[in-house]
NUDRENLO-38051 format. One record per residue: residue number from 1; x, y, z of N, C-alpha, C in turn. Coordinates in Angstrom, 1 decimal, always signed. Atoms other than C-alpha are relative to their C-alpha. Layout:
node zaba:NUM | npx:X | npy:Y | npz:Z | capx:X | capy:Y | capz:Z | cpx:X | cpy:Y | cpz:Z $
...
//
This chain:
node zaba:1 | npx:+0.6 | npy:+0.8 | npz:-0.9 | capx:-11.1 | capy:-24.5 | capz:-36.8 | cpx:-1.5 | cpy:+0.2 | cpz:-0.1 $
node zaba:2 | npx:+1.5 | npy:-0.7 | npz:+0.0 | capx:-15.1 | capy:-24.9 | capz:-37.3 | cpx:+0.1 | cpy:-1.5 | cpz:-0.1 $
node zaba:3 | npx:+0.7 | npy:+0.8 | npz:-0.6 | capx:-17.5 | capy:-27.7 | capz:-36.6 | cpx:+0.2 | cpy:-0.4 | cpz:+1.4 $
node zaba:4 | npx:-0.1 | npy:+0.5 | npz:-1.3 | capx:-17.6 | capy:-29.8 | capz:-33.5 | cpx:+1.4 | cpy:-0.7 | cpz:+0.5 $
node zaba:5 | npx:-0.8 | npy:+1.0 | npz:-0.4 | capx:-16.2 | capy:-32.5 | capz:-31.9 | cpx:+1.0 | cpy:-0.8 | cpz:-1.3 $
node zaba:6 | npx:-0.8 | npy:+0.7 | npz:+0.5 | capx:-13.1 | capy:-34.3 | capz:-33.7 | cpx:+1.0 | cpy:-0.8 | cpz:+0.5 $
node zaba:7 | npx:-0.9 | npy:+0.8 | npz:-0.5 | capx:-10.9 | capy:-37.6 | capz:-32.8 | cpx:+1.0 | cpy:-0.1 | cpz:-0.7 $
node zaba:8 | npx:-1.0 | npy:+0.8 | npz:+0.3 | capx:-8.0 | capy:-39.1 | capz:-33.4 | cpx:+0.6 | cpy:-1.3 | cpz:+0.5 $
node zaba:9 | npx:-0.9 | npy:+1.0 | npz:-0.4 | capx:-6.3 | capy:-42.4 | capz:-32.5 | cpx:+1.3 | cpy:+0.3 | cpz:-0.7 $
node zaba:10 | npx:-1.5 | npy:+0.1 | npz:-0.1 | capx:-2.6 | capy:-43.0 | capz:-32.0 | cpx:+0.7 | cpy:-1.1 | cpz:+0.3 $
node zaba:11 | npx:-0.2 | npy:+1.1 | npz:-0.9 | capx:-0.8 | capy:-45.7 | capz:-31.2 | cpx:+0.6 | cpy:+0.4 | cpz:+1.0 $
node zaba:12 | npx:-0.2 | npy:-0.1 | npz:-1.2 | capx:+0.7 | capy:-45.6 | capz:-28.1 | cpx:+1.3 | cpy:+0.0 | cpz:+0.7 $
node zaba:13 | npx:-1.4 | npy:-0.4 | npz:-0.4 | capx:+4.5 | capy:-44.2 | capz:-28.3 | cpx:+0.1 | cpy:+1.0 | cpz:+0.3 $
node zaba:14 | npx:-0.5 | npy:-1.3 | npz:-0.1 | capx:+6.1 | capy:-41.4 | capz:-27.4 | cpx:+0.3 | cpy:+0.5 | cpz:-1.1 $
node zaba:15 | npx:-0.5 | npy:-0.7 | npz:+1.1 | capx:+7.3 | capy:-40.8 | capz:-30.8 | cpx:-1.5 | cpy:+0.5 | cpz:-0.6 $
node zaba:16 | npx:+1.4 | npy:-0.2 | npz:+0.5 | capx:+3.4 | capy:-40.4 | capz:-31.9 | cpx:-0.3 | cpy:+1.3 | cpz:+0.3 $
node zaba:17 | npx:+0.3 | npy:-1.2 | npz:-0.3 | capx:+3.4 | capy:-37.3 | capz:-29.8 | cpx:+0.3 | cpy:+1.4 | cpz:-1.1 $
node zaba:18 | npx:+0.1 | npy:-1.1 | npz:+0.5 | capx:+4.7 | capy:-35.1 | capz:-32.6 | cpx:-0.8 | cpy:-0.4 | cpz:-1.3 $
node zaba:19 | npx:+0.9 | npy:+0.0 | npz:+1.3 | capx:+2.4 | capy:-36.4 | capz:-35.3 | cpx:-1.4 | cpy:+0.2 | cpz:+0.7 $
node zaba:20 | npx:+1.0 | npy:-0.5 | npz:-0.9 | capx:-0.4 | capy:-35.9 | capz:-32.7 | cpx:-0.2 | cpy:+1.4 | cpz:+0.2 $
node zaba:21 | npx:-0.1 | npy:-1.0 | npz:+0.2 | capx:+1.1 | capy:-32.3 | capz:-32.6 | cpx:-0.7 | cpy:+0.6 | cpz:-1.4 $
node zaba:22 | npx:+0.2 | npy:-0.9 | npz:+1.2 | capx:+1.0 | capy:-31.6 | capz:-36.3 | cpx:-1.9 | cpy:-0.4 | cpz:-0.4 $
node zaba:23 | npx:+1.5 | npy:+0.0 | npz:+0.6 | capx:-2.6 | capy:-33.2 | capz:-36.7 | cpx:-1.0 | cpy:+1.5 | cpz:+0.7 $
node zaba:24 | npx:+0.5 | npy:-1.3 | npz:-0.7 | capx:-4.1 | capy:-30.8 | capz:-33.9 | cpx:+0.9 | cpy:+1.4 | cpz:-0.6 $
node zaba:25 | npx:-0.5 | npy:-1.5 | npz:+0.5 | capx:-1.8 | capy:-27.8 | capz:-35.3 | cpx:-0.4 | cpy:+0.2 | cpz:-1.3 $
node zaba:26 | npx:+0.9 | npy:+0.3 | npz:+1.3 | capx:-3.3 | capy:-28.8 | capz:-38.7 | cpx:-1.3 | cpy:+0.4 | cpz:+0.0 $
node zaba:27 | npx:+2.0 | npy:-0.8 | npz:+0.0 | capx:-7.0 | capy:-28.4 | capz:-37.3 | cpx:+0.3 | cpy:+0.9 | cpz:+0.2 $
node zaba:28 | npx:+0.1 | npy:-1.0 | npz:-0.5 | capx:-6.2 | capy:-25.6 | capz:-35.5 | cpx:-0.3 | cpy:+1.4 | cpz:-1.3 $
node zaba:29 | npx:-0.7 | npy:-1.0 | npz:+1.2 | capx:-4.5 | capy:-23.8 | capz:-38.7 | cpx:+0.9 | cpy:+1.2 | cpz:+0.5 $
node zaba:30 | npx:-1.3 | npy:-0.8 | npz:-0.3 | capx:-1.7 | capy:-21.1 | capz:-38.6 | cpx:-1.1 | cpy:+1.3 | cpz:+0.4 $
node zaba:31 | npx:+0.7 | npy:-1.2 | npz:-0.2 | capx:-2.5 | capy:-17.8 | capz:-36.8 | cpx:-1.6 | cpy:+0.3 | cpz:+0.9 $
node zaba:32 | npx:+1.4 | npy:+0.7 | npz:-1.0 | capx:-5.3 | capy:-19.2 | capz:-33.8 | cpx:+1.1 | cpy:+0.5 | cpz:+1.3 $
node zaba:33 | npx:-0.2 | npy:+0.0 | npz:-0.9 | capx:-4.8 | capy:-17.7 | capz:-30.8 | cpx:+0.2 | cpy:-1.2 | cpz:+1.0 $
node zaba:34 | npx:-0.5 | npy:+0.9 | npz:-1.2 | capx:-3.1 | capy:-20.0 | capz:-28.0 | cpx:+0.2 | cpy:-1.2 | cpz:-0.7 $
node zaba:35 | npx:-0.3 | npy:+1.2 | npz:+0.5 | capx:-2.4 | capy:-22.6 | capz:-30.6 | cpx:+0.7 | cpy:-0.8 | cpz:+0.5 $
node zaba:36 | npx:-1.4 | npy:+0.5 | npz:-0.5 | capx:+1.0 | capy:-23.0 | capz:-29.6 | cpx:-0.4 | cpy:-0.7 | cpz:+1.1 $
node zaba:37 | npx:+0.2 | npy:+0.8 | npz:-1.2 | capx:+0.1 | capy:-23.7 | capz:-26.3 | cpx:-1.3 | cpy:-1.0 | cpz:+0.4 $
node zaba:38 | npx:+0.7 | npy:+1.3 | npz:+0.1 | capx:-2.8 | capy:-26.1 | capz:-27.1 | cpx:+0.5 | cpy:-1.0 | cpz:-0.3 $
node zaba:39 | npx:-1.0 | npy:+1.1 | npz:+0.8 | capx:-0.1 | capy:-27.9 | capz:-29.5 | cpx:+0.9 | cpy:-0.8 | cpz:+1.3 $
node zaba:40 | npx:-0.9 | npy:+0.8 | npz:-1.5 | capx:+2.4 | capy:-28.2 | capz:-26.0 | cpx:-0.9 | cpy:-0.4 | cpz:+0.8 $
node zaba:41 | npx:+0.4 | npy:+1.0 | npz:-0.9 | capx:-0.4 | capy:-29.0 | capz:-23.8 | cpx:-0.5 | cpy:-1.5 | cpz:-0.1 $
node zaba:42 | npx:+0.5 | npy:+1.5 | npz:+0.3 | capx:-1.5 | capy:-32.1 | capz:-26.3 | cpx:+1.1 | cpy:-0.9 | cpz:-0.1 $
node zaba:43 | npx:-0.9 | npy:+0.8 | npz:+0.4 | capx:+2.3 | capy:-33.1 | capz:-26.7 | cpx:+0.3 | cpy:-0.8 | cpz:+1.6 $
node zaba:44 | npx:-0.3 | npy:+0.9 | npz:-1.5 | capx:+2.8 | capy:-33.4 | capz:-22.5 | cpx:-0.9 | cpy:-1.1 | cpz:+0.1 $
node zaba:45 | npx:+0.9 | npy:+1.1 | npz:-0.6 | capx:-0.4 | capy:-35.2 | capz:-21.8 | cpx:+0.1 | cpy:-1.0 | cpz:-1.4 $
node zaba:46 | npx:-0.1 | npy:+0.4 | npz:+0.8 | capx:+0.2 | capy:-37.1 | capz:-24.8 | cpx:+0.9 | cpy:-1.3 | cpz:+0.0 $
node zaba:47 | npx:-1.2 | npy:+0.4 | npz:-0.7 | capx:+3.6 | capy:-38.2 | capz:-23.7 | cpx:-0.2 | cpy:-0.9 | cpz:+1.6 $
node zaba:48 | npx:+0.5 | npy:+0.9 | npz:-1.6 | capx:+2.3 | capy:-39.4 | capz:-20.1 | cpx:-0.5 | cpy:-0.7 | cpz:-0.3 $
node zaba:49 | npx:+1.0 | npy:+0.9 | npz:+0.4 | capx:-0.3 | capy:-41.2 | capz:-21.5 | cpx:+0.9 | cpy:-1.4 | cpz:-0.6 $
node zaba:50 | npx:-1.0 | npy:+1.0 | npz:+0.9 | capx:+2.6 | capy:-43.4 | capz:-23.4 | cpx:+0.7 | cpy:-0.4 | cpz:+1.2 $
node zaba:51 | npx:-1.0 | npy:+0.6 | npz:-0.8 | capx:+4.6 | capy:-43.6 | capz:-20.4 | cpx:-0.6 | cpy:-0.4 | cpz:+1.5 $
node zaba:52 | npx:+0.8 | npy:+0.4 | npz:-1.7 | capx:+2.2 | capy:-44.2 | capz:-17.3 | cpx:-1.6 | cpy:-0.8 | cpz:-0.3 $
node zaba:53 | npx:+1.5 | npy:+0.7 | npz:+0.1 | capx:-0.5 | capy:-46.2 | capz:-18.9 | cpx:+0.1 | cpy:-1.8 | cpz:-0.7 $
node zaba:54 | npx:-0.2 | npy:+1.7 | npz:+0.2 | capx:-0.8 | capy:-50.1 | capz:-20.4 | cpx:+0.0 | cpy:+0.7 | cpz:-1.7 $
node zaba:55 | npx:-0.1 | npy:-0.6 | npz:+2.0 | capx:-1.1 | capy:-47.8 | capz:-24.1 | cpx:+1.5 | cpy:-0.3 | cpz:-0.3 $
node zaba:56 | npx:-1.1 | npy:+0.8 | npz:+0.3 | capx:+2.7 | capy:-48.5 | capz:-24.1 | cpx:+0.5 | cpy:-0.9 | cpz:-0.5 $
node zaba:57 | npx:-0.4 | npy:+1.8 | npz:+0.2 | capx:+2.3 | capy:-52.1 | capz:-24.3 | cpx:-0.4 | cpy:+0.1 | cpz:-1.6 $
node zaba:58 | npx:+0.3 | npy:+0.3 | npz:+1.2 | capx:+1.8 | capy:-53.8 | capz:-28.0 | cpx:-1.3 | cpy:+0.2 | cpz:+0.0 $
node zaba:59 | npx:+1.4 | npy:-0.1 | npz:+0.5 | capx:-1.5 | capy:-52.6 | capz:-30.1 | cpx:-0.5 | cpy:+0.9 | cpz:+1.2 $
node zaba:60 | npx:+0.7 | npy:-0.9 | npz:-1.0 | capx:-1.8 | capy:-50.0 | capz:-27.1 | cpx:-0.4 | cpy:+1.1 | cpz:-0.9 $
node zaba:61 | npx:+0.4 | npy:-1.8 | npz:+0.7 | capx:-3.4 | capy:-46.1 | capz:-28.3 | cpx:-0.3 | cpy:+1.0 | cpz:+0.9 $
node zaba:62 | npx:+0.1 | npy:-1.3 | npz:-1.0 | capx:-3.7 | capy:-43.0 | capz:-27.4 | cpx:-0.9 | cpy:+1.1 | cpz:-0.5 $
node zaba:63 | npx:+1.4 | npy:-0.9 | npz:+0.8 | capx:-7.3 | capy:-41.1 | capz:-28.3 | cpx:+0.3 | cpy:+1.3 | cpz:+0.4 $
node zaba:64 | npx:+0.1 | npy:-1.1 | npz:-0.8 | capx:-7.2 | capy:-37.5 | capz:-28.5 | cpx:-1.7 | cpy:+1.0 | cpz:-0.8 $
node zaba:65 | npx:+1.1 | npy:-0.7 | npz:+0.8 | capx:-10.6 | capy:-35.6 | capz:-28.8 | cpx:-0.3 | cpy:+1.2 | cpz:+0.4 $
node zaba:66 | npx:-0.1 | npy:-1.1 | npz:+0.2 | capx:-10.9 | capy:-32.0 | capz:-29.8 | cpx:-1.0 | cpy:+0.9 | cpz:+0.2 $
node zaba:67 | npx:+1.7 | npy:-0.6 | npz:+0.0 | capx:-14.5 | capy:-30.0 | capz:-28.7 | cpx:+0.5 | cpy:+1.7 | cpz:+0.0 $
node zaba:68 | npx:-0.1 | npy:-1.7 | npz:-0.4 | capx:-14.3 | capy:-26.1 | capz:-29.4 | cpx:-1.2 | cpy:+0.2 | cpz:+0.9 $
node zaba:69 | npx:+1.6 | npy:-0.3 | npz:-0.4 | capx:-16.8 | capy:-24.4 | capz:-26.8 | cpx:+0.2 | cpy:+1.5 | cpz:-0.2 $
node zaba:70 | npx:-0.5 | npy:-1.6 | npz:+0.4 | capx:-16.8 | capy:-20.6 | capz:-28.4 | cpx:+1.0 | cpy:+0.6 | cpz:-0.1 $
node zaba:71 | npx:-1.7 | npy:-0.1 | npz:+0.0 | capx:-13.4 | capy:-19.3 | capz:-27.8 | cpx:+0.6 | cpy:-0.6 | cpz:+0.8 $
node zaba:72 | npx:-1.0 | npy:+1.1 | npz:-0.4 | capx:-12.3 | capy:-22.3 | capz:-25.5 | cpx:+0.2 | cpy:-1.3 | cpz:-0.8 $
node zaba:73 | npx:-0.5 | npy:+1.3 | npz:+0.7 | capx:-10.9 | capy:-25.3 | capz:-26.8 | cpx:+0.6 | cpy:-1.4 | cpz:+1.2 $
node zaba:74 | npx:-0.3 | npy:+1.2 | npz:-1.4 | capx:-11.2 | capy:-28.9 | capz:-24.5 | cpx:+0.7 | cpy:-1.2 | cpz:-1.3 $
node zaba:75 | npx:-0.8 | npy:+1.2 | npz:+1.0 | capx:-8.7 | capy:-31.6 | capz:-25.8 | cpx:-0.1 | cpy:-0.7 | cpz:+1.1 $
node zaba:76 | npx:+0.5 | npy:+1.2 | npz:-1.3 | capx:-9.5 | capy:-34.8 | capz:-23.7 | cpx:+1.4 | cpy:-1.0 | cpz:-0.6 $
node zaba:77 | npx:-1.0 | npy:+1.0 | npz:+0.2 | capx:-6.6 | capy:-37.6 | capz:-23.9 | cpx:-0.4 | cpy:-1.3 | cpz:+0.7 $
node zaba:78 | npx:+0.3 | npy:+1.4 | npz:-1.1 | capx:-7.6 | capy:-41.4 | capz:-23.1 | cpx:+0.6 | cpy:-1.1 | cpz:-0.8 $
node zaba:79 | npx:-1.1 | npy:+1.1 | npz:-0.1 | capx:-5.4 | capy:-43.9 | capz:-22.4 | cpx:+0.0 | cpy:-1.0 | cpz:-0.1 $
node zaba:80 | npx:+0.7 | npy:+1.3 | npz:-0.6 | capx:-5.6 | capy:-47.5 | capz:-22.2 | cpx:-0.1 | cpy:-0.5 | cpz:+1.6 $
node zaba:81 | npx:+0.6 | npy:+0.6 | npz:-1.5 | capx:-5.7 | capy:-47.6 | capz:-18.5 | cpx:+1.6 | cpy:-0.3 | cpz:+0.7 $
node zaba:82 | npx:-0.7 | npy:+0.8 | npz:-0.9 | capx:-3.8 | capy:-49.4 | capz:-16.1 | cpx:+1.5 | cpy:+0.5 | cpz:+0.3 $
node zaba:83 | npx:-1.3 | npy:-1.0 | npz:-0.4 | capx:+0.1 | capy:-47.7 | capz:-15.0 | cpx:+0.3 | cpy:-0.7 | cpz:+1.3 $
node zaba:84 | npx:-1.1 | npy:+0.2 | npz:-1.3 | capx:+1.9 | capy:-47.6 | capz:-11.7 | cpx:-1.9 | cpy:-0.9 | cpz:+1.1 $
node zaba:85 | npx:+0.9 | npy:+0.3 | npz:-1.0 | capx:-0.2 | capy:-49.6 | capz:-9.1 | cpx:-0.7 | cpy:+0.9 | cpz:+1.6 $
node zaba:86 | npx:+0.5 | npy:-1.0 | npz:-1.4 | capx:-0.1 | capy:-47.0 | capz:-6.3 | cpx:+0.3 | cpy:+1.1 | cpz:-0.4 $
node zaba:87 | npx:-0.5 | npy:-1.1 | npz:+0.6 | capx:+0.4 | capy:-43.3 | capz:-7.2 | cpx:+0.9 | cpy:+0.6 | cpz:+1.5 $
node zaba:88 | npx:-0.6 | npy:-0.3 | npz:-1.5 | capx:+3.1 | capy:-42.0 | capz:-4.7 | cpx:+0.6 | cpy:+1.3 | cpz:-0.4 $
node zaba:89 | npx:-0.2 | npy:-1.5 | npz:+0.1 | capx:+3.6 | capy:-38.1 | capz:-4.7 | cpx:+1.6 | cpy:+0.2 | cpz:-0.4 $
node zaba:90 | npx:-1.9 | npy:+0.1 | npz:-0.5 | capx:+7.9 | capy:-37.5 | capz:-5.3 | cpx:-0.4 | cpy:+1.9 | cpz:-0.1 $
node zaba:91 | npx:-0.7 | npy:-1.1 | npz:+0.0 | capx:+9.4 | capy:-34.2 | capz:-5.6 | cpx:+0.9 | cpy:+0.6 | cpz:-1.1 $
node zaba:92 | npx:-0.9 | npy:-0.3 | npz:+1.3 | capx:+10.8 | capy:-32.2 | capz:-8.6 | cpx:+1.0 | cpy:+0.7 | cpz:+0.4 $
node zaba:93 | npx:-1.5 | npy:-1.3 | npz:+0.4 | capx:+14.3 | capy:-30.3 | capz:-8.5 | cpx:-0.3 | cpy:+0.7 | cpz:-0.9 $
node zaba:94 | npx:+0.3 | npy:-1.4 | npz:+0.1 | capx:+14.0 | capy:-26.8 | capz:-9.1 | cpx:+0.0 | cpy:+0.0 | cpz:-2.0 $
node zaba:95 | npx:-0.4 | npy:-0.4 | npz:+1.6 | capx:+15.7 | capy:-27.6 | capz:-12.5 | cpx:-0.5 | cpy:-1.3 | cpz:-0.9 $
node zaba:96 | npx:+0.6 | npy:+1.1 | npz:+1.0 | capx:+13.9 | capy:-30.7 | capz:-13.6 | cpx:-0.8 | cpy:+0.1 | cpz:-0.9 $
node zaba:97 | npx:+0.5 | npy:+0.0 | npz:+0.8 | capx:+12.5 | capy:-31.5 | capz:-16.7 | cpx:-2.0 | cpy:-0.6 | cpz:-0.1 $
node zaba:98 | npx:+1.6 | npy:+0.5 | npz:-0.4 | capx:+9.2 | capy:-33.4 | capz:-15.2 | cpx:+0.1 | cpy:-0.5 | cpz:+1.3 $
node zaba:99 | npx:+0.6 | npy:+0.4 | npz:-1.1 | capx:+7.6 | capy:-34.6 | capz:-12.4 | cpx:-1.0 | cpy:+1.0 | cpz:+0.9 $
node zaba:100 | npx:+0.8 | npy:-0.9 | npz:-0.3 | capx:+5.6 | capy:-31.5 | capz:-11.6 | cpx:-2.0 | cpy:-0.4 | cpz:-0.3 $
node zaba:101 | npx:+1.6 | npy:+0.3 | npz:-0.4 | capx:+2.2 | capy:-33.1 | capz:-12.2 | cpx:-0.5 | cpy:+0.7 | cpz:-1.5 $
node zaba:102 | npx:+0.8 | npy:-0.8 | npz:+1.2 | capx:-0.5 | capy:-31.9 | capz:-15.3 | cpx:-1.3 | cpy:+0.7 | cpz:+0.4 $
//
């Protein structure tokens, strides 16, 4: 991992999330502290973005950009916009797989 800022575009499926994984696990390189868990936090928000935004629709994308700041690492995810018209809070079961928020 060395220089700055770096992007990517995606298109705007859910399946994109694991080639979105291996690029970021690719910068990263093997043997980086909290990889792993940079890799799962870019696959969730990655995944939402596909399924709560207008990036879904045809020719939608899903930008993700990578800034080291000394030993943190900010991944930013942007969407094409637009999703549910009202956001209304629900409730996850104990054993659910989502709905807990990011």
């Amino acid at each position: 991992m060395t220089g700055g800022r770096v992007t990517a575009c995606f298109p705007g499926r859910t399946d994109q999330a694991g080639v979105a994984r291996r690029w970021l696990g690719g910068w990263l390189g093997e043997g980086r502290p909290a990889a792993d868990d940079a890799v799962l936090l870019l696959s969730e928000t990655f995944a939402n973005a596909c399924l709560h935004s207008r990036s879904a629709l045809p020719g939608g994308v899903v930008e993700v950009a990578v800034t080291p700041h000394g030993g943190l690492l900010e991944i930013e995810i942007t969407d094409d916009g637009g999703g549910a018209a009202e956001l209304v809070p629900g409730h996850a079961e104990d054993d659910a797989e989502s709905g807990r928020g990011l």
